[in-house]
C-alpha positions in Angstrom: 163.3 116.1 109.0 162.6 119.5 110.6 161.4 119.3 114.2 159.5 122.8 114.0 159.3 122.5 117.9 162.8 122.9 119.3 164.4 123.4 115.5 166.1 120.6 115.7 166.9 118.7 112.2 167.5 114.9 111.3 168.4 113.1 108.5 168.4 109.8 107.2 169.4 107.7 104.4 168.8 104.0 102.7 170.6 102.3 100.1 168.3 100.8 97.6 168.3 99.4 93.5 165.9 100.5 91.3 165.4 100.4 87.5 163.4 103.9 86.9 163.6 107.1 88.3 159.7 107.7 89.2 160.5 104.2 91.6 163.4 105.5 92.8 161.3 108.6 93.9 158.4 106.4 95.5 160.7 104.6 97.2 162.4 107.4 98.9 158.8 109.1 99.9 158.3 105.7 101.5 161.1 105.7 103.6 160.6 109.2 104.5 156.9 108.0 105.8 158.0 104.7 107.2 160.8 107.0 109.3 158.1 108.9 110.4 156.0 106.1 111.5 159.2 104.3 113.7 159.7 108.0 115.5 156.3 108.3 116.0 155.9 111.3 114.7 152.2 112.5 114.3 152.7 115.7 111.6 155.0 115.3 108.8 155.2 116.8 105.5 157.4 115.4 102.5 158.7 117.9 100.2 159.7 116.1 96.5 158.8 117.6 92.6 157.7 114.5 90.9 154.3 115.5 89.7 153.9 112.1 88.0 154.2 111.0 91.6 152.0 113.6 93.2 149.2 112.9 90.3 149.5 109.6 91.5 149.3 109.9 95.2 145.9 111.7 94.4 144.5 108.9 92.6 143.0 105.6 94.2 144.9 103.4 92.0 148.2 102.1 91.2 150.2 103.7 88.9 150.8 102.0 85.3 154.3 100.1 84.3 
């Protein structure tokens, strides 16, 4: 994380099993969020190139198995 204010930087990271790779990338976007959330910070942005994941952030539902 990028703290444009002060340029300040942070990092984080979380073990965690998964079986597929577009899991493995949802899972780390959610971390990044949930980080966000626990620092209370109020503008982040998430930078990843999954476009199966970012078709499926843009859609209301769940993505298939």
């Amino acid at each position: 994380m990028i703290n444009t204010l002060d340029n300040s930087w942070a990092f984080n990271s979380q073990q965690t099993t998964t079986t597929f790779a577009l899991e493995a990338e949802s899972k780390a976007i959610l971390f990044a969020l949930s980080w966000a959330i626990q620092n209370d910070w109020r503008e982040v942005h998430v930078l990843f190139d999954s476009q199966v994941v970012i078709q499926a952030l843009e859609r209301p539902r769940c993505i298939p198995n």
